[in-house]
mmCIF file of the N, C-alpha and C atoms, coordinates in Angstrom:
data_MODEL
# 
_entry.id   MODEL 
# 
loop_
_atom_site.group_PDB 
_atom_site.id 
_atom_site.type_symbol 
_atom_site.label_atom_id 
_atom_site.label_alt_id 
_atom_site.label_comp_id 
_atom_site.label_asym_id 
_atom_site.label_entity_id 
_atom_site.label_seq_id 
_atom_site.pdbx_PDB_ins_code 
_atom_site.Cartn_x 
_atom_site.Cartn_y 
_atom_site.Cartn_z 
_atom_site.occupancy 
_atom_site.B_iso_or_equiv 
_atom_site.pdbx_formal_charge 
_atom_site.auth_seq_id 
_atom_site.auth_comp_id 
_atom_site.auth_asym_id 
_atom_site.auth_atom_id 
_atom_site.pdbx_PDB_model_num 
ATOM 1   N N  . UNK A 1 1  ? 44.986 -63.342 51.551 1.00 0.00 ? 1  UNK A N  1 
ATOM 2   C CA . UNK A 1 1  ? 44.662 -64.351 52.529 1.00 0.00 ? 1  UNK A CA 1 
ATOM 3   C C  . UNK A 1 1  ? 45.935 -65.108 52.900 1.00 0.00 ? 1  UNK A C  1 
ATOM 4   N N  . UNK A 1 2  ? 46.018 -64.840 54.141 1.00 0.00 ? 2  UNK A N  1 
ATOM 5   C CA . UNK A 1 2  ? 47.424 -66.285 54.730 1.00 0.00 ? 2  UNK A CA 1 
ATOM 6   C C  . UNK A 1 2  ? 47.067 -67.575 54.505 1.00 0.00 ? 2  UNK A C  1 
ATOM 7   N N  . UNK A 1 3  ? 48.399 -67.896 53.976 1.00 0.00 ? 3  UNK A N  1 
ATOM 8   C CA . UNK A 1 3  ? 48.777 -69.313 53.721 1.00 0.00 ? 3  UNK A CA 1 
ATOM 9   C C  . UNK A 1 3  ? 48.562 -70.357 54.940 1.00 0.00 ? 3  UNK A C  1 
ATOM 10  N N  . UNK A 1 4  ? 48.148 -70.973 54.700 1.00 0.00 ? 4  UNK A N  1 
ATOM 11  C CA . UNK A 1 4  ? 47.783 -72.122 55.934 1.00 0.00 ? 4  UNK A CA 1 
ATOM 12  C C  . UNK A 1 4  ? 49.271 -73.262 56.081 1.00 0.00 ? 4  UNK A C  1 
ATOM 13  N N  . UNK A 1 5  ? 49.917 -73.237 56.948 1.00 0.00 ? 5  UNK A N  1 
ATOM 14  C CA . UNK A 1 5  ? 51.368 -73.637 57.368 1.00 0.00 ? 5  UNK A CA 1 
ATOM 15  C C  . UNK A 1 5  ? 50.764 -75.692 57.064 1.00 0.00 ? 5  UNK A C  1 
ATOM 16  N N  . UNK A 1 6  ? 51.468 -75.812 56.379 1.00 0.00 ? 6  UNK A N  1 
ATOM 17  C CA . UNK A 1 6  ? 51.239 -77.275 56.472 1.00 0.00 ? 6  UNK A CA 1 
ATOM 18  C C  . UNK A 1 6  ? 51.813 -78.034 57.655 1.00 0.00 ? 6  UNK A C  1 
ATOM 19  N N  . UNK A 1 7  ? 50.827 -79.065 58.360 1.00 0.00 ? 7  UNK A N  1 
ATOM 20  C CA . UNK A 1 7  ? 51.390 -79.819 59.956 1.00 0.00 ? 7  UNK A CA 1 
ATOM 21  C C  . UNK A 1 7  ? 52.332 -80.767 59.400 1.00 0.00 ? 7  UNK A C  1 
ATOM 22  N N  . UNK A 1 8  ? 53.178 -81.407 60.386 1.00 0.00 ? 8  UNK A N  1 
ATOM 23  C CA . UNK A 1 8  ? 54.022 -82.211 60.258 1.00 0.00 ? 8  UNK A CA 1 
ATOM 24  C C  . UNK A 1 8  ? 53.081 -83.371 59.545 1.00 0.00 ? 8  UNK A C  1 
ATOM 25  N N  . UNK A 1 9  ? 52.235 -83.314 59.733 1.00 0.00 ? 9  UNK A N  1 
ATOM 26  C CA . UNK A 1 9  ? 51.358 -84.801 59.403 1.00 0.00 ? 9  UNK A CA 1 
ATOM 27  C C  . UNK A 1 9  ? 51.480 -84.775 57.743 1.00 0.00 ? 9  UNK A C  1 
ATOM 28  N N  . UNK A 1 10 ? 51.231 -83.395 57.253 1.00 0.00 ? 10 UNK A N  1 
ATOM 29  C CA . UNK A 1 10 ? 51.129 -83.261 55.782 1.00 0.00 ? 10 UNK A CA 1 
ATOM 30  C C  . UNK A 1 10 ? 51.878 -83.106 54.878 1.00 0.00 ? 10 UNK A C  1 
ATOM 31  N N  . UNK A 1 11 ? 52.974 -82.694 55.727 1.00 0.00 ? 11 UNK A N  1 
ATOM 32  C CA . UNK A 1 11 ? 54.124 -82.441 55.012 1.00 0.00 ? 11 UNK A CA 1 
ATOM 33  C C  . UNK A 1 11 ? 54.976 -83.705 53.937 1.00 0.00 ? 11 UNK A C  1 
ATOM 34  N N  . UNK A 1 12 ? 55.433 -83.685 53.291 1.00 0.00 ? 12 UNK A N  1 
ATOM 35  C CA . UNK A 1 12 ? 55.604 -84.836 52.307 1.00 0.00 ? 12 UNK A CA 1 
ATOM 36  C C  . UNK A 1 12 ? 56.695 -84.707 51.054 1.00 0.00 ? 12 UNK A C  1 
ATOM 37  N N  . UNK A 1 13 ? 57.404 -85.953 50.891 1.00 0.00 ? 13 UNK A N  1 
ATOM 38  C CA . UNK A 1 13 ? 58.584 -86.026 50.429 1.00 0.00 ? 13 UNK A CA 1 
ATOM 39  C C  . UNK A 1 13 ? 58.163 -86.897 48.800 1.00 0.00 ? 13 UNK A C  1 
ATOM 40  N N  . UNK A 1 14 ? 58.201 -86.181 47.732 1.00 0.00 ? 14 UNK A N  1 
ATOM 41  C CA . UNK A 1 14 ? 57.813 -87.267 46.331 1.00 0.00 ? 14 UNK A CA 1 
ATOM 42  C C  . UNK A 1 14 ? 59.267 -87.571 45.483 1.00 0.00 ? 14 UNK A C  1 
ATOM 43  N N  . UNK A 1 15 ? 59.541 -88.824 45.819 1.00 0.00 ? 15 UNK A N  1 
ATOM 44  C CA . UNK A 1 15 ? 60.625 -89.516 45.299 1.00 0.00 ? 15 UNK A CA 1 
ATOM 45  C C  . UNK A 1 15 ? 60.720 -90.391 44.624 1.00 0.00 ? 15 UNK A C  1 
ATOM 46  N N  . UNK A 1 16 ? 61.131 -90.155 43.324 1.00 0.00 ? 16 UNK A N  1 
ATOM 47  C CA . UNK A 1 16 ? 60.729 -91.789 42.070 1.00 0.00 ? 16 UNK A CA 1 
ATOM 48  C C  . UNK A 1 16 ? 59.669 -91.572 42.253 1.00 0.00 ? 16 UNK A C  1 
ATOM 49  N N  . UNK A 1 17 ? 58.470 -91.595 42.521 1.00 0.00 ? 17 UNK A N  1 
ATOM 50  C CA . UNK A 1 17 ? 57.104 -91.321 42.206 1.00 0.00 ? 17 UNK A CA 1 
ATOM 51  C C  . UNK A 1 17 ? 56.539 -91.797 43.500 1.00 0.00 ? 17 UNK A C  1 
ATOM 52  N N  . UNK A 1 18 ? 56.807 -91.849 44.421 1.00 0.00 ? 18 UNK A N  1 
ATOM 53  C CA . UNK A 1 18 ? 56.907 -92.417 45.953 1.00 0.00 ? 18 UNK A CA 1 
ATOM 54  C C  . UNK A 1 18 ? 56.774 -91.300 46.766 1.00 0.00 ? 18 UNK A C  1 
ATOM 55  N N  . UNK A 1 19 ? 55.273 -91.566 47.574 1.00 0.00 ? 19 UNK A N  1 
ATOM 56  C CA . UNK A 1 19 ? 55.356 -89.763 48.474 1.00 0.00 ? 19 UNK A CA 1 
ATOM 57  C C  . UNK A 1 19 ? 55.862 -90.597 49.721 1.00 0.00 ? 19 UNK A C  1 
ATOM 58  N N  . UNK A 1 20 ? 56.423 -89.672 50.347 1.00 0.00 ? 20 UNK A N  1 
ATOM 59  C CA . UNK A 1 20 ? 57.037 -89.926 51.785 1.00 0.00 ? 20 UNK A CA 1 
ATOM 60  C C  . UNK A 1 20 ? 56.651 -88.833 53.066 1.00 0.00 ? 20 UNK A C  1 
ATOM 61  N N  . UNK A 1 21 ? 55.647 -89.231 53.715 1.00 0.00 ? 21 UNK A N  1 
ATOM 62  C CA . UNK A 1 21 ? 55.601 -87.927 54.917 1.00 0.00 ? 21 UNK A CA 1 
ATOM 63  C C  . UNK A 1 21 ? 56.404 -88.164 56.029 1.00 0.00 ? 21 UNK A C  1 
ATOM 64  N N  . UNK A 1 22 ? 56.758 -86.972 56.195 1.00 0.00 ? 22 UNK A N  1 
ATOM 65  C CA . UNK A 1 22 ? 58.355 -86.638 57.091 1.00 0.00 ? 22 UNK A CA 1 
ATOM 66  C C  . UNK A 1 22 ? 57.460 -87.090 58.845 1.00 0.00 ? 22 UNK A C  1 
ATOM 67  N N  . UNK A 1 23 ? 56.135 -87.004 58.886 1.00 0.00 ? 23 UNK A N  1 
ATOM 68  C CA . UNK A 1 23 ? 55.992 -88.023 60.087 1.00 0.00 ? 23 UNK A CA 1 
ATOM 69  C C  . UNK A 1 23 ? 56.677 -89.201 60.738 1.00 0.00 ? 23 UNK A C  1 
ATOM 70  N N  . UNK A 1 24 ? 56.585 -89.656 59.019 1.00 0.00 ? 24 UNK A N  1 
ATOM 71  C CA . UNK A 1 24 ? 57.277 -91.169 59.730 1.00 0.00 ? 24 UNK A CA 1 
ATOM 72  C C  . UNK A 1 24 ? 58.585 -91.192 59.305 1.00 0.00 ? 24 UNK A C  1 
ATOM 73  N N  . UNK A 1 25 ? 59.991 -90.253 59.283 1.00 0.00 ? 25 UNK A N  1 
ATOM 74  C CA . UNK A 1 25 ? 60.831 -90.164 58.991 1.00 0.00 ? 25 UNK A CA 1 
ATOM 75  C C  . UNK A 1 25 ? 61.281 -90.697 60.593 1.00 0.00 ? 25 UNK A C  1 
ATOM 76  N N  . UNK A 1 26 ? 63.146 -91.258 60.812 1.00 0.00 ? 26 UNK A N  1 
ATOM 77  C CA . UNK A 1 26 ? 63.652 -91.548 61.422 1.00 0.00 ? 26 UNK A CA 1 
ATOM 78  C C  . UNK A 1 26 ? 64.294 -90.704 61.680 1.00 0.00 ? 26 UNK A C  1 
ATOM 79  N N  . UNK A 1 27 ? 65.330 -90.323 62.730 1.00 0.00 ? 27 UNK A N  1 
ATOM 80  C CA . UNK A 1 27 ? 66.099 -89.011 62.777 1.00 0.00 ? 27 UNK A CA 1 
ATOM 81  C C  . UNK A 1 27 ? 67.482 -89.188 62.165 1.00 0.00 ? 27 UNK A C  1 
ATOM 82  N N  . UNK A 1 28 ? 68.039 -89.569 61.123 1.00 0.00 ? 28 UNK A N  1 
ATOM 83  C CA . UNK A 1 28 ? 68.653 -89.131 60.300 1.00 0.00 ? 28 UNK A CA 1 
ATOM 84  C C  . UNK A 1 28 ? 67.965 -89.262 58.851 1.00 0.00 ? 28 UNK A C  1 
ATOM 85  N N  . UNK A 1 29 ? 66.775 -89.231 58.929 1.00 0.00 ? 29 UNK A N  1 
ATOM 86  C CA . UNK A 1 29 ? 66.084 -89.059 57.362 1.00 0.00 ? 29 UNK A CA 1 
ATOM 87  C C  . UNK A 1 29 ? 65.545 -87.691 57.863 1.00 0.00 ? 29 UNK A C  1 
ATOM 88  N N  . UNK A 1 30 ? 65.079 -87.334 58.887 1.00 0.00 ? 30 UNK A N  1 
ATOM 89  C CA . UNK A 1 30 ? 64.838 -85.900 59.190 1.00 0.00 ? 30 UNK A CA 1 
ATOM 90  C C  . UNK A 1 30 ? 65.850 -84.666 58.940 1.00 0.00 ? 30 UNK A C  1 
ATOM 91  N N  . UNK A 1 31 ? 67.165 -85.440 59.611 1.00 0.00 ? 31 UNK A N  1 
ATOM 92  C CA . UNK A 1 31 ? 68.472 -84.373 59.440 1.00 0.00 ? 31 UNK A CA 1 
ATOM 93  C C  . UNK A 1 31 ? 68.869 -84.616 57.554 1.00 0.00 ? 31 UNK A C  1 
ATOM 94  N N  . UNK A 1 32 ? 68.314 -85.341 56.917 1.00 0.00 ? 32 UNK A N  1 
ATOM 95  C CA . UNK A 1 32 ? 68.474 -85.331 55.211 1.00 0.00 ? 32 UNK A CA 1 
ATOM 96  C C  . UNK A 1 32 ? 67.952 -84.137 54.458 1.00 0.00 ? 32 UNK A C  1 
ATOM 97  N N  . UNK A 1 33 ? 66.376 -84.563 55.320 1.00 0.00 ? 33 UNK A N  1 
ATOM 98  C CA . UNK A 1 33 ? 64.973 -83.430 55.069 1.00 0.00 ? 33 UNK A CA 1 
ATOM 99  C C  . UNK A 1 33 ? 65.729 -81.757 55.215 1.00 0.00 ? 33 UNK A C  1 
ATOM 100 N N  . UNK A 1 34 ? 65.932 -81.767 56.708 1.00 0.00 ? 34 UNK A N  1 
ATOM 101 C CA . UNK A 1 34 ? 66.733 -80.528 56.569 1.00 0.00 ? 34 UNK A CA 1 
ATOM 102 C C  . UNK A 1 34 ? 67.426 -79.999 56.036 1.00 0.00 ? 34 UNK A C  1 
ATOM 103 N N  . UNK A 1 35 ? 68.175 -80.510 55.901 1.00 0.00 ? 35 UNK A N  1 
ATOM 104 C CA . UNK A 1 35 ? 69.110 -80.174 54.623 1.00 0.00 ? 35 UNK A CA 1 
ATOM 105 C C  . UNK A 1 35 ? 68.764 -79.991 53.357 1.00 0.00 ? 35 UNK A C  1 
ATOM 106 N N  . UNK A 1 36 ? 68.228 -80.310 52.963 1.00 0.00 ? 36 UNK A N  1 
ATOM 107 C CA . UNK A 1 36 ? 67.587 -80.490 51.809 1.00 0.00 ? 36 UNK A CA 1 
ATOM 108 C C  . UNK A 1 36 ? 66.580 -79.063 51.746 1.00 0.00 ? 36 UNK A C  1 
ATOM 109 N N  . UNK A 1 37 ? 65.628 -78.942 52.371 1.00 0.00 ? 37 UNK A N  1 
ATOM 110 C CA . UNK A 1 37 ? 64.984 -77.274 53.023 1.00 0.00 ? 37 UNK A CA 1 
ATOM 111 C C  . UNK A 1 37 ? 66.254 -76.758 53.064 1.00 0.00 ? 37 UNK A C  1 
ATOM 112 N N  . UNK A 1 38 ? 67.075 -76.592 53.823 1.00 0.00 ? 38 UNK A N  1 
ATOM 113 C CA . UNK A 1 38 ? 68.267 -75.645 54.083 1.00 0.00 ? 38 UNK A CA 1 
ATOM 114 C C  . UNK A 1 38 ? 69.022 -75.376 52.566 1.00 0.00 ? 38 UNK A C  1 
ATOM 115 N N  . UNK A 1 39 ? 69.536 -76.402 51.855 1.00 0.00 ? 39 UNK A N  1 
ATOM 116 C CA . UNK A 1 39 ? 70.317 -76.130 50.119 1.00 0.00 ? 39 UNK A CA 1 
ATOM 117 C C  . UNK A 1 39 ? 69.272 -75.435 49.611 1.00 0.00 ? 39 UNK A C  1 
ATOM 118 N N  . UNK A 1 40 ? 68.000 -75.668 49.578 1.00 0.00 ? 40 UNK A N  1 
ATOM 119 C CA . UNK A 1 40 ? 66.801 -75.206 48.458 1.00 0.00 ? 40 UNK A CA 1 
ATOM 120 C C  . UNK A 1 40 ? 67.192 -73.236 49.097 1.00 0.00 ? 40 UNK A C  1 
ATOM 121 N N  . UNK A 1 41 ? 66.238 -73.164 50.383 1.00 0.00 ? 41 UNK A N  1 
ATOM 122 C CA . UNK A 1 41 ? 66.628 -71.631 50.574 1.00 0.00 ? 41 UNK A CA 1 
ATOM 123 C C  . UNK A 1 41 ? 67.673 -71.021 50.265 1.00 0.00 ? 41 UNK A C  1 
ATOM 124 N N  . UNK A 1 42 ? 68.904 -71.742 50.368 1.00 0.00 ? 42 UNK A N  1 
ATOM 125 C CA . UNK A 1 42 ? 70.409 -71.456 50.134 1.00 0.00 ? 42 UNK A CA 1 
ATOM 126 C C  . UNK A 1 42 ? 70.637 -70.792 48.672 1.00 0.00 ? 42 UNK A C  1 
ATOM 127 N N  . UNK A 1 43 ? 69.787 -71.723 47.454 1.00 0.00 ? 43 UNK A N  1 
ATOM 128 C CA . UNK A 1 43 ? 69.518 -71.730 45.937 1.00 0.00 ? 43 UNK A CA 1 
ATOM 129 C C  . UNK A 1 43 ? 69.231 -70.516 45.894 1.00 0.00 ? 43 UNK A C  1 
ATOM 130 N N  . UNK A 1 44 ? 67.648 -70.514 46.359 1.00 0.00 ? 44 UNK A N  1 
ATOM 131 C CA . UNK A 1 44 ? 66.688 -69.615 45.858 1.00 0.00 ? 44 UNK A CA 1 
ATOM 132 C C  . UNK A 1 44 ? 68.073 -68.157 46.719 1.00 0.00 ? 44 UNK A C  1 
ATOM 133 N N  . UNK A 1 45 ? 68.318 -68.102 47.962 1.00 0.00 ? 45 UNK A N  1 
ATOM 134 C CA . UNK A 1 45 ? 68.964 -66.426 48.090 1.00 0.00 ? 45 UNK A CA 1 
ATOM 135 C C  . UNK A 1 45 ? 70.379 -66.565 47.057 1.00 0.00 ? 45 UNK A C  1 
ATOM 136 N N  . UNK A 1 46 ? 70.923 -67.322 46.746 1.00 0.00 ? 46 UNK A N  1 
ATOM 137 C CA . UNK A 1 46 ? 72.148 -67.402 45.945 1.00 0.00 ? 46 UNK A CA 1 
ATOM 138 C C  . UNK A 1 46 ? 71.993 -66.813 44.463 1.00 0.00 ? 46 UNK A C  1 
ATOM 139 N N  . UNK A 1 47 ? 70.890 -67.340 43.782 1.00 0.00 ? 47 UNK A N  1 
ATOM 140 C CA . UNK A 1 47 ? 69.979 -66.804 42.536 1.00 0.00 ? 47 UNK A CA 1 
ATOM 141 C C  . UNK A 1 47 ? 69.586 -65.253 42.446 1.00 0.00 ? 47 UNK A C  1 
ATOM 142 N N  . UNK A 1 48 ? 69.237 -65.019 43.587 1.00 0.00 ? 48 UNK A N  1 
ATOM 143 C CA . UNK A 1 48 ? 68.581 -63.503 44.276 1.00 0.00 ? 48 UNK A CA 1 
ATOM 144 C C  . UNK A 1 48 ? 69.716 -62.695 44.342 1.00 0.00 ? 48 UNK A C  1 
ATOM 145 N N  . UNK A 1 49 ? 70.970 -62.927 44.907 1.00 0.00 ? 49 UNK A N  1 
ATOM 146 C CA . UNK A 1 49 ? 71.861 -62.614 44.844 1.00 0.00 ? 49 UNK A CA 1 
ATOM 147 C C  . UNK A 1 49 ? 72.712 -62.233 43.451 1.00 0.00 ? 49 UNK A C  1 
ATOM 148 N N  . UNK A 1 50 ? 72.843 -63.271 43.021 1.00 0.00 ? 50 UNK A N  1 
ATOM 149 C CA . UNK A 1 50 ? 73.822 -63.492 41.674 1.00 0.00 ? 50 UNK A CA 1 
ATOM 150 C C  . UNK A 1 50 ? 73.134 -62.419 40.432 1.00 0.00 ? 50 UNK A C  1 
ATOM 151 N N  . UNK A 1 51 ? 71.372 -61.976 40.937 1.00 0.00 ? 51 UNK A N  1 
ATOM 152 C CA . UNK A 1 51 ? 70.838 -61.501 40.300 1.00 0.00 ? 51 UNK A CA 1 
ATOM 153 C C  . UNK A 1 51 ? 71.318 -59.697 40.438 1.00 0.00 ? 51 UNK A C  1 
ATOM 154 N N  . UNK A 1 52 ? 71.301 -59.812 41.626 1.00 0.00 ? 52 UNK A N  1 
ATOM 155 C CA . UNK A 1 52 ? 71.547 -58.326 41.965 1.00 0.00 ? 52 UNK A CA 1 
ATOM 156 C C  . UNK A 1 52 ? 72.822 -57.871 41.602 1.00 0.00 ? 52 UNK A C  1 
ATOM 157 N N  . UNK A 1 53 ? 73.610 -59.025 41.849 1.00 0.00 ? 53 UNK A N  1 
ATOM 158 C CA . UNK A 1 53 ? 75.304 -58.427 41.219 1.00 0.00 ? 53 UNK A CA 1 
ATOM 159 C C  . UNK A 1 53 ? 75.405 -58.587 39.646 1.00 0.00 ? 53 UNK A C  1 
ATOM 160 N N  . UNK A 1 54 ? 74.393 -58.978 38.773 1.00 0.00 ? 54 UNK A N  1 
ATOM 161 C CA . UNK A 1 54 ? 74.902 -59.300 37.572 1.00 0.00 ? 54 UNK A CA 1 
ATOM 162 C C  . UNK A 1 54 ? 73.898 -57.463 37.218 1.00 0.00 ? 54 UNK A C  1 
ATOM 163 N N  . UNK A 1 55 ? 72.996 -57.010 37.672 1.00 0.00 ? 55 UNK A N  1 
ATOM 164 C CA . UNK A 1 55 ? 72.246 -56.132 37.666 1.00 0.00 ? 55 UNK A CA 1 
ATOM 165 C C  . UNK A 1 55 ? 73.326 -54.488 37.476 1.00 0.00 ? 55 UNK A C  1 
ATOM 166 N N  . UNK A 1 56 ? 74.042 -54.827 39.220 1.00 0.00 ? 56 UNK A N  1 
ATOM 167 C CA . UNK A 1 56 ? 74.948 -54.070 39.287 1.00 0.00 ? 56 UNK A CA 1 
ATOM 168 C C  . UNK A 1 56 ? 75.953 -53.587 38.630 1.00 0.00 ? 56 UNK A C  1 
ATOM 169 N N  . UNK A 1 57 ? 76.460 -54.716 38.098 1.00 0.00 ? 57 UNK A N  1 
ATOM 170 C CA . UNK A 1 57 ? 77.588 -54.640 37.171 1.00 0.00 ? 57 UNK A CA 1 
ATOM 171 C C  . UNK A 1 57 ? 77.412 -54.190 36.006 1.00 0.00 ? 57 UNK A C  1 
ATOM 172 N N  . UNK A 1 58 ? 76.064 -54.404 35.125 1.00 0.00 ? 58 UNK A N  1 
ATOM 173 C CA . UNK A 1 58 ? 75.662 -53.673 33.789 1.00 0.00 ? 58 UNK A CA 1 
ATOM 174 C C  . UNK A 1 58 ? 75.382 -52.550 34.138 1.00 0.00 ? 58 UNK A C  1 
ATOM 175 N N  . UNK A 1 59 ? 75.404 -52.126 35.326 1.00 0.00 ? 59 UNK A N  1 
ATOM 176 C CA . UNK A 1 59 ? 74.448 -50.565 35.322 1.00 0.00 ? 59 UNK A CA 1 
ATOM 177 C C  . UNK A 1 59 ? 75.830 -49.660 35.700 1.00 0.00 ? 59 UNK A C  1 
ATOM 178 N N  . UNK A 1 60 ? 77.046 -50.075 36.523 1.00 0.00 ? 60 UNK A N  1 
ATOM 179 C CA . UNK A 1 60 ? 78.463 -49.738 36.097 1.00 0.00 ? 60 UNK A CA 1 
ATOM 180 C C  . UNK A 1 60 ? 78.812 -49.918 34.917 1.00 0.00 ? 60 UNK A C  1 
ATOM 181 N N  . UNK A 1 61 ? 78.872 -50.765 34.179 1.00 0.00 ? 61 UNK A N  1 
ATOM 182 C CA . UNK A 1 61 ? 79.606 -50.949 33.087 1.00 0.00 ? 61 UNK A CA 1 
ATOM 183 C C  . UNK A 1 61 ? 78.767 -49.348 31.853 1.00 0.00 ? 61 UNK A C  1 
ATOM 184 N N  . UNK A 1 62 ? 77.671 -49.738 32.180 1.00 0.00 ? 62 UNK A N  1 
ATOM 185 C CA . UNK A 1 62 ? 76.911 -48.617 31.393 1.00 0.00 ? 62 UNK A CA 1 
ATOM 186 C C  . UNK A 1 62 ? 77.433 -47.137 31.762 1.00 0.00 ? 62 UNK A C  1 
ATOM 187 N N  . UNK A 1 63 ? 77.787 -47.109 33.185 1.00 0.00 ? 63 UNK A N  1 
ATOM 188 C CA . UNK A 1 63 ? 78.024 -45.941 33.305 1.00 0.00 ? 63 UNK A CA 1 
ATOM 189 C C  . UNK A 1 63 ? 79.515 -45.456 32.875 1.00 0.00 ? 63 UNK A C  1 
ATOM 190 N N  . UNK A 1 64 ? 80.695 -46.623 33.163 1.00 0.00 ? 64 UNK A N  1 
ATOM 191 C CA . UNK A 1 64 ? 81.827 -46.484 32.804 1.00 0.00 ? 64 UNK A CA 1 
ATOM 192 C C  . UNK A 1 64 ? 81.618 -46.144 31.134 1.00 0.00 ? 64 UNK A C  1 
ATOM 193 N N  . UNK A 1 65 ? 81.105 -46.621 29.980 1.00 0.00 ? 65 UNK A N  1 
ATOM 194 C CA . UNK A 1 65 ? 80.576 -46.518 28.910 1.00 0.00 ? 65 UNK A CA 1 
ATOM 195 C C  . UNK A 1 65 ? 80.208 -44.972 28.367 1.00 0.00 ? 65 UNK A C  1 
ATOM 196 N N  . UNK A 1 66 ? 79.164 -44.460 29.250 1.00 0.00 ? 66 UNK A N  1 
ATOM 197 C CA . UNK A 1 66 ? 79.097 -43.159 29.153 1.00 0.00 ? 66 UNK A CA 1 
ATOM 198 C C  . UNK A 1 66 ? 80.039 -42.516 29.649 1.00 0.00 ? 66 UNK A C  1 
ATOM 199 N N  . UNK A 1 67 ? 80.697 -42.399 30.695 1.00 0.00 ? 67 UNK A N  1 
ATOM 200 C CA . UNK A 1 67 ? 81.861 -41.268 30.630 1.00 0.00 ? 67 UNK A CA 1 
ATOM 201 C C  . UNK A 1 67 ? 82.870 -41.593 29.926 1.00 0.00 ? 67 UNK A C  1 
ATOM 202 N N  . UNK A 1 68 ? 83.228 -42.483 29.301 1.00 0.00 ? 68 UNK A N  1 
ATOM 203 C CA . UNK A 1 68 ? 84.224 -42.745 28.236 1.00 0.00 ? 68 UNK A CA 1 
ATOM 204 C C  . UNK A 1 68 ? 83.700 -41.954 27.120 1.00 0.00 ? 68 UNK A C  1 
ATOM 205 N N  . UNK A 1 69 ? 82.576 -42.696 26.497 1.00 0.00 ? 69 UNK A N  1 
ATOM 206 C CA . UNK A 1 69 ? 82.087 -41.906 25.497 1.00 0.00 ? 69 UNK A CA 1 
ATOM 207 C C  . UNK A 1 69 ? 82.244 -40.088 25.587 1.00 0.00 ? 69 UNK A C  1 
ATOM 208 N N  . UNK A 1 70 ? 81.971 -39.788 26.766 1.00 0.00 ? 70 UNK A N  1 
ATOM 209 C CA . UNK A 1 70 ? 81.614 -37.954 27.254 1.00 0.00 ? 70 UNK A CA 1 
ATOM 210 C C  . UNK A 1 70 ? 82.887 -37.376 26.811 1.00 0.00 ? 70 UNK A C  1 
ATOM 211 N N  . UNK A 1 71 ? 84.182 -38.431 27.065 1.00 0.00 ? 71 UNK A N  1 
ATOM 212 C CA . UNK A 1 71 ? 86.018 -37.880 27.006 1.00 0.00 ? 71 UNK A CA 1 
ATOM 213 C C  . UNK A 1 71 ? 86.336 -37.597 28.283 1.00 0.00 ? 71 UNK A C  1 
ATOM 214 N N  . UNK A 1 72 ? 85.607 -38.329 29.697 1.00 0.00 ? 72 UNK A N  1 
ATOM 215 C CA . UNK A 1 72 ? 85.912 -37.417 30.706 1.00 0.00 ? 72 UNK A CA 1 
ATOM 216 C C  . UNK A 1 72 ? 87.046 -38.635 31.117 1.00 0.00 ? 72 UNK A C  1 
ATOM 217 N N  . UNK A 1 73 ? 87.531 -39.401 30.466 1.00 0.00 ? 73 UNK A N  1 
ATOM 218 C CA . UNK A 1 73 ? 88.769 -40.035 30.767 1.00 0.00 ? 73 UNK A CA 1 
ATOM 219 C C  . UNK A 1 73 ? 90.116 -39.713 30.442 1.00 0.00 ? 73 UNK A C  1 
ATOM 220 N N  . UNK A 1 74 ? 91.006 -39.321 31.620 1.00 0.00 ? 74 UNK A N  1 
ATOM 221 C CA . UNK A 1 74 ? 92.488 -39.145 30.701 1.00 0.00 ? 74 UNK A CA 1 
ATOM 222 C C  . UNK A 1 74 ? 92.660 -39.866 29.668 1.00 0.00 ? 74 UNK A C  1 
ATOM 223 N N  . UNK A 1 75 ? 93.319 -38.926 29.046 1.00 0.00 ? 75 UNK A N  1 
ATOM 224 C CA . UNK A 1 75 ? 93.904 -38.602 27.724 1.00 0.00 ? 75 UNK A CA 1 
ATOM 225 C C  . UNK A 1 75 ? 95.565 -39.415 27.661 1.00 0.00 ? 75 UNK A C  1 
ATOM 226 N N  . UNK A 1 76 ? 96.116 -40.308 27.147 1.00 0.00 ? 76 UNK A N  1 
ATOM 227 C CA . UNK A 1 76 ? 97.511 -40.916 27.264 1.00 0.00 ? 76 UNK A CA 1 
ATOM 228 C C  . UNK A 1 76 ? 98.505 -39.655 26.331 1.00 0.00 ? 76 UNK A C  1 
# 
């Protein structure tokens, strides 16, 4: 089932224990809001990211590992 998009009306800011709906925001508490949405997505693909390269790198390292082990590396 789709998610039902929350309206500007509902949308809401909990600070110190203080909800704030971005209705009655001013336009530089809006351009805060944004930002704030904008760092969070930024997090979450940066995490997603950092995940895939730390992924990558053990599954090279594993492989560098096995052909060492095999001897298929020059010989000094």
């Amino acid at each position: 089932m789709a998610k039902k998009k929350k309206t500007a009306e509902e949308q809401h800011v909990e600070l110190e224990g203080v909800k704030y709906y971005t209705k009655d925001f001013n336009q530089e508490q809006v351009a805060f809001y944004n930002h704030l949405i904008d760092l969070s997505k930024k997090e979450r693909n940066m995490a997603f990211n950092l995940q895939q390269i730390q992924g990558g790198r053990e599954y090279f390292t594993s492989l560098l590992g096995v052909s060492l082990k095999n001897g298929e590396a020059e010989s000094d």
